[in-house]
VOPAGU-2260 file (C-alpha; in pm, 1 decimal, decimal comma):
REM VOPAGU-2260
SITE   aa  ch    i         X         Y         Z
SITE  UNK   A    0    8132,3   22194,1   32591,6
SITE  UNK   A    1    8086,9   22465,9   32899,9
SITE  UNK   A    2    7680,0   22387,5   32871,7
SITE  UNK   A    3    7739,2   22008,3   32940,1
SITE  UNK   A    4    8002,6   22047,9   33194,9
SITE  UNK   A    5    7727,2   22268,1   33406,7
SITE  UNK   A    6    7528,1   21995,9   33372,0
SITE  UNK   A    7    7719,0   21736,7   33470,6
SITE  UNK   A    8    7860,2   21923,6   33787,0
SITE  UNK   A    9    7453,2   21963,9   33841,4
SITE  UNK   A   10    7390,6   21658,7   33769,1
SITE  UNK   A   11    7680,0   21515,9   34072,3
SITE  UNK   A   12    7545,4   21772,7   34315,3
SITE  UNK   A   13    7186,7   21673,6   34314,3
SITE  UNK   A   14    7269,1   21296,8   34306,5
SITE  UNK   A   15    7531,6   21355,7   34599,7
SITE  UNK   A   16    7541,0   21354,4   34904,1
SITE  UNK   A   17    7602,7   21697,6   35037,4
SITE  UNK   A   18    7464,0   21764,0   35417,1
SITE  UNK   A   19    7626,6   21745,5   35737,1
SITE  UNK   A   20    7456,0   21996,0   36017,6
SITE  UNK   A   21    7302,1   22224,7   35762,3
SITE  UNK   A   22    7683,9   22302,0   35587,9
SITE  UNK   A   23    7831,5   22126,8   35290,0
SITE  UNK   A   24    8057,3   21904,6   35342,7
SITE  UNK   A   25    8414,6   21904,4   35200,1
SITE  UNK   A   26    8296,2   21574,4   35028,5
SITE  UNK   A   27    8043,6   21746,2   34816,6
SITE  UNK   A   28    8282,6   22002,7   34686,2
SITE  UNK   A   29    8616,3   21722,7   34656,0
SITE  UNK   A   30    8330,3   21531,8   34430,4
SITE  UNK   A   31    8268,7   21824,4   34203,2
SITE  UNK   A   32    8636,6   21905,5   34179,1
SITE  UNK   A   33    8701,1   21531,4   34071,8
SITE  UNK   A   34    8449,9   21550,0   33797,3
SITE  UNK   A   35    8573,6   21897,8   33657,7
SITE  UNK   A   36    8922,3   21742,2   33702,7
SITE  UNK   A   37    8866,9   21453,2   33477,2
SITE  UNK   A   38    8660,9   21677,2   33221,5
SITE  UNK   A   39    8957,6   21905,3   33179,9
SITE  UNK   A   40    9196,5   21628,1   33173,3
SITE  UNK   A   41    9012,2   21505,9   32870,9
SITE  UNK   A   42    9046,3   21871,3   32663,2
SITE  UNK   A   43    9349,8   22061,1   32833,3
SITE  UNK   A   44    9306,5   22289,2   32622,1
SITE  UNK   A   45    8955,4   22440,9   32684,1
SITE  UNK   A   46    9033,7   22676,7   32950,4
SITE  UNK   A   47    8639,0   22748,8   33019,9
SITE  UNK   A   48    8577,9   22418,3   33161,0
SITE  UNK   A   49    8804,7   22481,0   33434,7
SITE  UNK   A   50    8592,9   22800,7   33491,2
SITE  UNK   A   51    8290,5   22697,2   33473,0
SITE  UNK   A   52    8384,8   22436,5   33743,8
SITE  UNK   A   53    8517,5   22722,1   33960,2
SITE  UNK   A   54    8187,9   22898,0   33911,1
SITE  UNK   A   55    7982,8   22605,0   34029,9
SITE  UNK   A   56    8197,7   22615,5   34365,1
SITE  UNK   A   57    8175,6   22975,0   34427,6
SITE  UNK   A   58    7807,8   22919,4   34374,7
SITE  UNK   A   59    7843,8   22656,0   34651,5
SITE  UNK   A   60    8038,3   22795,6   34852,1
SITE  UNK   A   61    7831,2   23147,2   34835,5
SITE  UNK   A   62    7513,8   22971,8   34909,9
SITE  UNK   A   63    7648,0   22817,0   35200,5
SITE  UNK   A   64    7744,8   23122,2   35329,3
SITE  UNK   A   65    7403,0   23321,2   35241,5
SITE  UNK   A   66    7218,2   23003,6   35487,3
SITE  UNK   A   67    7476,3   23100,6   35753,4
SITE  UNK   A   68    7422,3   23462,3   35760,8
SITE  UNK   A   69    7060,1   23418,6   35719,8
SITE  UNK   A   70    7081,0   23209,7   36082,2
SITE  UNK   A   71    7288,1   23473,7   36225,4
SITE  UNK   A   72    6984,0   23707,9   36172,9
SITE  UNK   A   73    6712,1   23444,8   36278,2
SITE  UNK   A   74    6902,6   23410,6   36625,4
SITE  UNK   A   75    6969,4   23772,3   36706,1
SITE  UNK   A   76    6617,1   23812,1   36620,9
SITE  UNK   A   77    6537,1   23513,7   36861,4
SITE  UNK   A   78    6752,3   23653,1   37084,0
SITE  UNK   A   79    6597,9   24003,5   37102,0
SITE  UNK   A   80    6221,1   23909,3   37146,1
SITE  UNK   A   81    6361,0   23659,0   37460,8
SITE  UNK   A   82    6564,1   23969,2   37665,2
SITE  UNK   A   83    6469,3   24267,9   37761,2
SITE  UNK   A   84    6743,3   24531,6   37796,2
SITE  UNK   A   85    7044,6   24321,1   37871,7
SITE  UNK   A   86    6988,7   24106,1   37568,2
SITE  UNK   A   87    6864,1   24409,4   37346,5
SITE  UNK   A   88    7251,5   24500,3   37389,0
SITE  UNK   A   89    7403,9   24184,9   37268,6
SITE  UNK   A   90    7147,8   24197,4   36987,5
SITE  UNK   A   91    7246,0   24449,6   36897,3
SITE  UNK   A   92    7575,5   24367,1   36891,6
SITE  UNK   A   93    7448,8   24019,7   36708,0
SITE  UNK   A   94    7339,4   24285,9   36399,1
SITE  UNK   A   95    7686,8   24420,6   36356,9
SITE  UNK   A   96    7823,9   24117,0   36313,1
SITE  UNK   A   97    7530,8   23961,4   36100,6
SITE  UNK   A   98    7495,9   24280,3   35867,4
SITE  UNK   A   99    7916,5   24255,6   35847,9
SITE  UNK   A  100    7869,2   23907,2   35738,3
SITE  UNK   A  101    7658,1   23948,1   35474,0
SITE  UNK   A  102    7845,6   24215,9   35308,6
SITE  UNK   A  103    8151,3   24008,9   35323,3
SITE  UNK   A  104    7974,3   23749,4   35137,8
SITE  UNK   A  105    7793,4   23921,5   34899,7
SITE  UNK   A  106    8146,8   24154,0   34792,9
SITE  UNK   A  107    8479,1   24051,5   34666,4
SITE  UNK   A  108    8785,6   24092,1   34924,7
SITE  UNK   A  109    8911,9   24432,0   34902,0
SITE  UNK   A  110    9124,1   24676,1   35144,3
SITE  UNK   A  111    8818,5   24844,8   35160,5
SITE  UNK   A  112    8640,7   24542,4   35373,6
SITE  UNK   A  113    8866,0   24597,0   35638,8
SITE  UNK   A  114    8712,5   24886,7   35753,7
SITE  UNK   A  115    8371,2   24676,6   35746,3
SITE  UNK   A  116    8546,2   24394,7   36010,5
SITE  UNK   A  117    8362,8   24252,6   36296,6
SITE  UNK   A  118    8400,9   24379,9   36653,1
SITE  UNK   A  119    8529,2   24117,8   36956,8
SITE  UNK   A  120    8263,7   24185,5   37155,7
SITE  UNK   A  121    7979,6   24146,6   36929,3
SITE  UNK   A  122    8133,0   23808,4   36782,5
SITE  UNK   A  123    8112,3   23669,7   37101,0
SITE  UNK   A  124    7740,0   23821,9   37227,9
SITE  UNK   A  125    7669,6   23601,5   36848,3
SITE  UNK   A  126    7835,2   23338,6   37025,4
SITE  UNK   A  127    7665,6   23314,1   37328,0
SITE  UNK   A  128    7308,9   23354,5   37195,6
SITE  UNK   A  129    7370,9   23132,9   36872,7
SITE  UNK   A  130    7459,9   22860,8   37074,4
SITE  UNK   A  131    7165,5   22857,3   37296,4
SITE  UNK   A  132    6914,9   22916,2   37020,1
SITE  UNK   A  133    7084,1   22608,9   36857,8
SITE  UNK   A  134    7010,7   22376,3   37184,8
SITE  UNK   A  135    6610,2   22485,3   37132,1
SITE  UNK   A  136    6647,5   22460,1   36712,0
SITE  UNK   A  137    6407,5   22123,8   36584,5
SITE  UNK   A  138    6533,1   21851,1   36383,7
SITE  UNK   A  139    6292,7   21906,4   36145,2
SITE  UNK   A  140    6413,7   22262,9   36110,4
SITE  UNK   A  141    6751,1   22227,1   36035,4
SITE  UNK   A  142    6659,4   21947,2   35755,7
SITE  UNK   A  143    6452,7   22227,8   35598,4
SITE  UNK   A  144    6751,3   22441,3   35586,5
SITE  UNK   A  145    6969,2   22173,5   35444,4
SITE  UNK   A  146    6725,6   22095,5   35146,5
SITE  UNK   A  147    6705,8   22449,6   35116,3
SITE  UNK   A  148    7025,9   22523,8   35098,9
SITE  UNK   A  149    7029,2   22212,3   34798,1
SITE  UNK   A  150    6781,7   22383,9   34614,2
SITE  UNK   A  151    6950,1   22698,4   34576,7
SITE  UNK   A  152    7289,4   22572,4   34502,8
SITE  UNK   A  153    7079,8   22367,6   34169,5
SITE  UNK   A  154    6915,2   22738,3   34134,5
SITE  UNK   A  155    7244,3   22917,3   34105,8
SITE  UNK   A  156    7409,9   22645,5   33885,3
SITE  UNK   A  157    7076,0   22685,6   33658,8
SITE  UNK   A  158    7176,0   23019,2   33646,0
SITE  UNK   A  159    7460,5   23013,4   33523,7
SITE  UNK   A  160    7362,2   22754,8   33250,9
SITE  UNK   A  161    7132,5   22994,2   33131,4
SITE  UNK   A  162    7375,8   23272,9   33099,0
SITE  UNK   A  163    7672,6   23040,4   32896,9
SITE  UNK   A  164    7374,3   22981,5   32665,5
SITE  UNK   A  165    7271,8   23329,4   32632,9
SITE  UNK   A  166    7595,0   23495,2   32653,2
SITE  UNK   A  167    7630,1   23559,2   32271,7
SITE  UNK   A  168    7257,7   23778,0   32274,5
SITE  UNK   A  169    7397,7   23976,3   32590,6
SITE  UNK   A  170    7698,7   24091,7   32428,5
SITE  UNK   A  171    7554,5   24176,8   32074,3
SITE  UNK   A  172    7285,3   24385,7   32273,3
SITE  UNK   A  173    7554,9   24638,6   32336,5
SITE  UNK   A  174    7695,6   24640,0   31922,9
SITE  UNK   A  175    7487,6   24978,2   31931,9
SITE  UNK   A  176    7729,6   25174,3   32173,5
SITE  UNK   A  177    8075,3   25053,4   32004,9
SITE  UNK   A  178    7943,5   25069,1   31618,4
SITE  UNK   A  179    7821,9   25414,3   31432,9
SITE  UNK   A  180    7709,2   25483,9   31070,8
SITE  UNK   A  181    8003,3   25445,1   30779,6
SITE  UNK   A  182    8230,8   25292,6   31044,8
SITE  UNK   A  183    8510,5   25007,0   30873,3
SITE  UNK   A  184    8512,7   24691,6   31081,7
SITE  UNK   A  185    8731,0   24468,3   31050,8
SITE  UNK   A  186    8782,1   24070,2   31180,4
SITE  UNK   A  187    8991,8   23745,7   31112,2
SITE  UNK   A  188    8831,9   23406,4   31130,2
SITE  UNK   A  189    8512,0   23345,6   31261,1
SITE  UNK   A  190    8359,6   23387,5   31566,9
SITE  UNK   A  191    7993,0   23319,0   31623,6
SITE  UNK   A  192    7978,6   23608,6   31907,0
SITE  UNK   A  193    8161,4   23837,9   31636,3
SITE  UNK   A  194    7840,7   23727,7   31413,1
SITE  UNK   A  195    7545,9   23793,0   31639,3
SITE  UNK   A  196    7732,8   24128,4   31770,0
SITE  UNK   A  197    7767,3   24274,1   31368,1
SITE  UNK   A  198    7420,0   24135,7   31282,8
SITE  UNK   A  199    7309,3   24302,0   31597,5
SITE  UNK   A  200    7422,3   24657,1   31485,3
SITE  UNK   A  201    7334,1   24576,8   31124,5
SITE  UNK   A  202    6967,1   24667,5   31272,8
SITE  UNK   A  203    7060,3   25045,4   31255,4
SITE  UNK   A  204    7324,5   25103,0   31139,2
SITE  UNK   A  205    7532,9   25117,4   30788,8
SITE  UNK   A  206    7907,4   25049,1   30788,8
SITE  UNK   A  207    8134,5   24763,4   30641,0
SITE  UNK   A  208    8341,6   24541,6   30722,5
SITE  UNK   A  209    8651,2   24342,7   30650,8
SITE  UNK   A  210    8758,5   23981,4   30722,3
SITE  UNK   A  211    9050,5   23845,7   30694,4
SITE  UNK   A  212    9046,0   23479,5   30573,2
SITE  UNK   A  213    9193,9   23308,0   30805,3
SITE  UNK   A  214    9441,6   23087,7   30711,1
SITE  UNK   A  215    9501,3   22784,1   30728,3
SITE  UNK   A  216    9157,6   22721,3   30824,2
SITE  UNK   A  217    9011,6   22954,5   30657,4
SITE  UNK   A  218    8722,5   23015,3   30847,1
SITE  UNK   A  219    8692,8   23398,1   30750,8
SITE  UNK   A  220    8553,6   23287,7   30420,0
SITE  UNK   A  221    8261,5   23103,7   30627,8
SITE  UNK   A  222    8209,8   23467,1   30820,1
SITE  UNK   A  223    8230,1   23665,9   30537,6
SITE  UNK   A  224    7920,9   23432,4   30338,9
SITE  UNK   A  225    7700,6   23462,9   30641,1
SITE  UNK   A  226    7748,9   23805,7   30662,3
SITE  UNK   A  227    7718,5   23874,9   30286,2
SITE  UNK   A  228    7385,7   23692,6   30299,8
SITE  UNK   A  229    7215,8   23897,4   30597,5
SITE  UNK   A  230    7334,1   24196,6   30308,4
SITE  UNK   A  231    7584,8   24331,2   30472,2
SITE  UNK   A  232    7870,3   24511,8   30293,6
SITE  UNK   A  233    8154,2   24268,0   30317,9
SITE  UNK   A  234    8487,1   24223,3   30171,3
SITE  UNK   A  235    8709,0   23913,7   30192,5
SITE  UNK   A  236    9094,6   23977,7   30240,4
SITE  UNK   A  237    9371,0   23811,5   30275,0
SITE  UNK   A  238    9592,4   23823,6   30562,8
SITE  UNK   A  239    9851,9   23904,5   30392,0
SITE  UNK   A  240    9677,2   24233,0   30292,9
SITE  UNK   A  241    9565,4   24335,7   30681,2
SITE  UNK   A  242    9825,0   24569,6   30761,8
SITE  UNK   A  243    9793,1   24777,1   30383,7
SITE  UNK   A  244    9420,9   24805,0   30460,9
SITE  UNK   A  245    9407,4   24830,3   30827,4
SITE  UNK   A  246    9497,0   25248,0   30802,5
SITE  UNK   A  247    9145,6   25289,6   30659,8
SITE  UNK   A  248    8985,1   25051,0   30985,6
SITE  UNK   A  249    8772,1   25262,8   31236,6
SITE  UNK   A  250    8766,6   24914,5   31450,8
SITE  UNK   A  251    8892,7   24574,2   31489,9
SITE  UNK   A  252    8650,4   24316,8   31664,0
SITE  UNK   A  253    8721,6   23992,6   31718,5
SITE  UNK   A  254    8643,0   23689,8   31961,5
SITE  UNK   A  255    8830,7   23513,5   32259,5
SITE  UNK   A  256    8901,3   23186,0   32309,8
SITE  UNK   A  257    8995,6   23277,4   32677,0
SITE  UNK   A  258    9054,5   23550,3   32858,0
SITE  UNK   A  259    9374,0   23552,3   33127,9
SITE  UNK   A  260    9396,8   23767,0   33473,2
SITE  UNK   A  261    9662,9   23970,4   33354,3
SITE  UNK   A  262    9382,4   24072,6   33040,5
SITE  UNK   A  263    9537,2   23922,8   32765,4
SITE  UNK   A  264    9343,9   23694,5   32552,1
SITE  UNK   A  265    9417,6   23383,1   32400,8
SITE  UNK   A  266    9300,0   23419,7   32004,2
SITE  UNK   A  267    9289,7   23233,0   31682,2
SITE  UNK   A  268    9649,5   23230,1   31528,3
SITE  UNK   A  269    9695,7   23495,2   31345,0
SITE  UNK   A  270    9568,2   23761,1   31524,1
SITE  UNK   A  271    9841,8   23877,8   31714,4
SITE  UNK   A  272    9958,6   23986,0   31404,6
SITE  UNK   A  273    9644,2   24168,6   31353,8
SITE  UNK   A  274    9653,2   24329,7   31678,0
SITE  UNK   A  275   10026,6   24462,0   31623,8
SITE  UNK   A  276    9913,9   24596,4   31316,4
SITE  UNK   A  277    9619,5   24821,0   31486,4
SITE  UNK   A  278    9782,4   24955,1   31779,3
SITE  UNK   A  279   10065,3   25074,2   31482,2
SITE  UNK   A  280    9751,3   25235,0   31330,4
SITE  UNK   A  281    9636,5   25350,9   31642,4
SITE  UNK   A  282    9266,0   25137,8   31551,9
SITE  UNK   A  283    9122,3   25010,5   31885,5
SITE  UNK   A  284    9124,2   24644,9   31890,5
SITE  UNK   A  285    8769,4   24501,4   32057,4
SITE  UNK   A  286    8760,7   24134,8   32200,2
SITE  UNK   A  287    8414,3   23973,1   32302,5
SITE  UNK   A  288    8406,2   23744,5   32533,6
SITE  UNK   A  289    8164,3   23597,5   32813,7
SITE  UNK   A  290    8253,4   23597,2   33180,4
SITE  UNK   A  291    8267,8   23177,3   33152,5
SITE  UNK   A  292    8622,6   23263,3   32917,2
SITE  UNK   A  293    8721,8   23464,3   33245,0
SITE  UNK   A  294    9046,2   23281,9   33389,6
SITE  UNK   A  295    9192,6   23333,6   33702,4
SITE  UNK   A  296    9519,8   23197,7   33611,3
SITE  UNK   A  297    9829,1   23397,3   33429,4
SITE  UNK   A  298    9974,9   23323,9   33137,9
SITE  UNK   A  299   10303,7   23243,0   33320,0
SITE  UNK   A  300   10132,3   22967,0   33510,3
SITE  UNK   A  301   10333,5   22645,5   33421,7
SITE  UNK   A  302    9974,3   22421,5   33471,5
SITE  UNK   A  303    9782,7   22536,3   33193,4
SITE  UNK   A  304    9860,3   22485,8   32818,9
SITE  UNK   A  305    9834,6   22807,0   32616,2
SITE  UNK   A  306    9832,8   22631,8   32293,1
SITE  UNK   A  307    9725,7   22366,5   32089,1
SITE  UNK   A  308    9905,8   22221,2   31747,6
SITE  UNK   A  309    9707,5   22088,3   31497,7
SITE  UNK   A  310    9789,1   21844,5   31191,4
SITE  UNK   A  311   10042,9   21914,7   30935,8
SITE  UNK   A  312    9774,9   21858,4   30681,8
SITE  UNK   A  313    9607,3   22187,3   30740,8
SITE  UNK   A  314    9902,7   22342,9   30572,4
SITE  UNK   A  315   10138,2   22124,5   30338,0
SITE  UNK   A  316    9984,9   21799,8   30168,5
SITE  UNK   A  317   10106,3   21431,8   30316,1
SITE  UNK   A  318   10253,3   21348,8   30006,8
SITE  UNK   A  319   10434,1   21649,2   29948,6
SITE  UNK   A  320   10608,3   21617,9   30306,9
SITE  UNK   A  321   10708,6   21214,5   30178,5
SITE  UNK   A  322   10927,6   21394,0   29920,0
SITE  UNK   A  323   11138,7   21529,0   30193,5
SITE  UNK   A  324   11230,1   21222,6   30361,8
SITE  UNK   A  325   11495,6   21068,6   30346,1
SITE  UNK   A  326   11443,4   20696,8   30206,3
SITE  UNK   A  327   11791,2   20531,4   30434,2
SITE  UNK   A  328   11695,4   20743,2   30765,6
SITE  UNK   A  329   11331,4   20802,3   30744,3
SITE  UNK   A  330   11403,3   21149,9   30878,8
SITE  UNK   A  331   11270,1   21427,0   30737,7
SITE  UNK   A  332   11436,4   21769,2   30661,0
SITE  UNK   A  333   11097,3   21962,7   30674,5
SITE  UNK   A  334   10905,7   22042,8   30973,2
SITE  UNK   A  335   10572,6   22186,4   31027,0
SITE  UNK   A  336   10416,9   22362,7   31256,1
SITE  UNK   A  337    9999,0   22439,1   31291,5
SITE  UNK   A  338    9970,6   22601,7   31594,3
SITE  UNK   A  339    9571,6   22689,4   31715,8
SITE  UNK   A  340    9602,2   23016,4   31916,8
SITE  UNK   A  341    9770,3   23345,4   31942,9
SITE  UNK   A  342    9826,3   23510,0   32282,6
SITE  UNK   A  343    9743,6   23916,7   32312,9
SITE  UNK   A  344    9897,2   24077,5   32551,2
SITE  UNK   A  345    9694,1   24326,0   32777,6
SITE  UNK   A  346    9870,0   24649,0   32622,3
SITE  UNK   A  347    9731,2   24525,8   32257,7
SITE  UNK   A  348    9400,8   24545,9   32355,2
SITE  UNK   A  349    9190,2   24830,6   32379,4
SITE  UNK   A  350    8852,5   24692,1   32520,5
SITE  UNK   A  351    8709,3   24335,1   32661,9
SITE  UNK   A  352    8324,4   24367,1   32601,5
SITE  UNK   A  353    8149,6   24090,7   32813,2
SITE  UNK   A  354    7801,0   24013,4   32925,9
SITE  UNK   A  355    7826,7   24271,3   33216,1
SITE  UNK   A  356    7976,6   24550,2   32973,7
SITE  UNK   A  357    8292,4   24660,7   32826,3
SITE  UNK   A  358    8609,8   24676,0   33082,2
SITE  UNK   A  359    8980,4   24715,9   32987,5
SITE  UNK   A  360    9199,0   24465,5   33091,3
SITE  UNK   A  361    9308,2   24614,4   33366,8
SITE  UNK   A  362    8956,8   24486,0   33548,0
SITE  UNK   A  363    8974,6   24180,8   33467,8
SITE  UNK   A  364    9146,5   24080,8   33792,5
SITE  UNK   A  365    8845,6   24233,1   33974,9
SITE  UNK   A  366    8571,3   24084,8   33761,3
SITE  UNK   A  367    8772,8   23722,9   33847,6
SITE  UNK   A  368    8778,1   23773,9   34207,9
SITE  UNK   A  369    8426,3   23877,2   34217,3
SITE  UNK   A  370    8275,6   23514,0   33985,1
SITE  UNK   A  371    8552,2   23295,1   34178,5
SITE  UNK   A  372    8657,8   23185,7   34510,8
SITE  UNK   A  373    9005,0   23196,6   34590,0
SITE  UNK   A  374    9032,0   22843,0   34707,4
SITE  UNK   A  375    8948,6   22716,9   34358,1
SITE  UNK   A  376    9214,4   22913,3   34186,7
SITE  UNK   A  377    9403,3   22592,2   34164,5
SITE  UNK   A  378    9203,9   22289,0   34123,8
């Protein structure tokens, strides 16, 4: 689902028309925005496709930028071979402000960056100079840049396809710092990432784990097969049995469905439970995810949905529900309720390993402003 949203989003870019004066137009980026919009509006639900649209803007909006700042430097430079001494000054001047520019776009907002701001006097030297370089710039020039700058917006987005695809390898790379010899591991459900990461330290290392089934989907029993055919020492548990058997746990590792600003994590249901369960144990409780689950929204925001509910059928039979009704009302005096997720709150979990490295939840609002521009925090 995140892989084909890149692609369409790549696909509208390149077919779009996105140039006005060597600068994207607001068009271009109202264009993507309308296709994420109408791909989320189809599965509310999947928080990453939001992201991922919010990373393809930031990538525009970043590359725009990078052109900008890399004319900045070609017209001080311009500007310095032209002059002699007086214009050596305002070059000089012109470097400030260029070499402030491209540390503002190249670093996330911080009160650090205020210390970094540009001086009066050298904005205006830029000024000056920029605009007279611009009267001798060539057509031909500036439609170089603007192809350019096309290029490398399809570059960036490639990127980032690439690293949704490969985000699962990047994180099971680092199983080896977070998994020793005759360690207890424990899961619930299953999680592909959660597969690849335990395969991953399988390579070296000897310890078991546990996985709890699941229910009502069951989808522990899946894990705990592929697992038990790759020979690793597995045994199935109910959930039920988690908190009698999480005492003898040196870990708990699960996946995320998504991952909030505030750090907590939206999980299958169930595993809230779980998570309660370690910190009473004192077991550190480990969530993988990839910097595409990253959201910058919190989990108070009324516009996203937090949770999904699924059929009745996954946990009472259709014709043992038509027993309850009531044959002169049609109303019935059973409900049901199949809910998807669980949300973990930031104090329940210990560490969010991701394709950069592990962070604690408390980072997560820094790793979001770094991957996402603050216009696009609201779609």
């Amino acid at each position: 689902m995140d892989s084909s949203t890149v692609m369409c989003t790549r696909r509208q870019h390149a077919s779009g028309r996105i140039f006005g004066h060597g600068k994207v137009d607001s068009g271009s980026i109202e264009a993507v925005k309308s296709v994420g919009l109408r791909v989320i509006a189809a599965n509310p639900i999947e928080l990453t496709v939001g992201n991922v649209v919010r990373r393809v803007l930031h990538i525009i909006r970043e590359e725009e930028a990078s052109l900008e700042t890399k004319t900045l430097a070609d017209v001080s430079n311009i500007a310095l071979s032209d002059d002699d001494e007086e214009s050596s000054e305002k070059a000089g001047f012109s470097a400030v402000a260029v070499a402030a520019a491209n540390r503002s776009v190249l670093r996330a907002p911080s009160l650090h960056n205020l210390l970094e701001s540009i001086p009066a006097r050298a904005t205006a030297c830029n000024t000056s100079s920029g605009g007279d370089s611009e009267s001798k710039s060539k057509s031909g020039e500036k439609n170089s840049k603007i192809w350019k700058l096309k290029h490398s917006v399809i570059e960036g987005i490639n990127e980032l396809l690439q690293e949704i695809d490969s985000y699962h390898a990047q994180v099971a790379d680092q199983a080896l710092q977070h998994i020793h010899h005759n360690e207890v591991i424990m899961t619930c459900g299953r999680s592909h990432a959660v597969l690849q990461f335990l395969l991953e330290a399988k390579k070296k290392r000897s310890f078991e784990v546990f996985v709890a089934e699941g229910a009502p989907r069951y989808q522990g029993q899946t894990l705990a097969r592929e697992l038990a055919d790759a020979n690793l020492q597995t045994t199935l548990v109910a959930d039920a049995a988690v908190f009698a058997l999480i005492s003898r746990v040196n870990m708990v590792i699960v996946g995320a469905h998504a991952v909030v600003a505030s750090g907590g994590v939206m999980v299958p249901v169930g595993l809230h439970m779980v998570a309660l369960a370690a910190r009473r144990h004192a077991v550190p409780f480990v969530v993988l995810a990839g910097l595409h689950k990253l959201c910058p929204q919190y989990p108070h925001n009324p516009y996203i949905l937090l949770n999904d509910m699924k059929s009745p059928s996954d946990i009472i039979d259709f014709g043992d529900m038509s027993d309850c009704l009531d044959g002169g009302s049609g109303r019935s005096s059973l409900r049901t309720v199949n809910p998807t997720f669980d949300y973990v709150p930031p104090d329940l979990v210990s560490l969010l390993i991701t394709d950069i490295g592990g962070h604690t939840p408390s980072y997560v609002y820094r790793i979001v402003a770094e991957y996402y521009s603050p216009e696009d925090f609201v779609l």
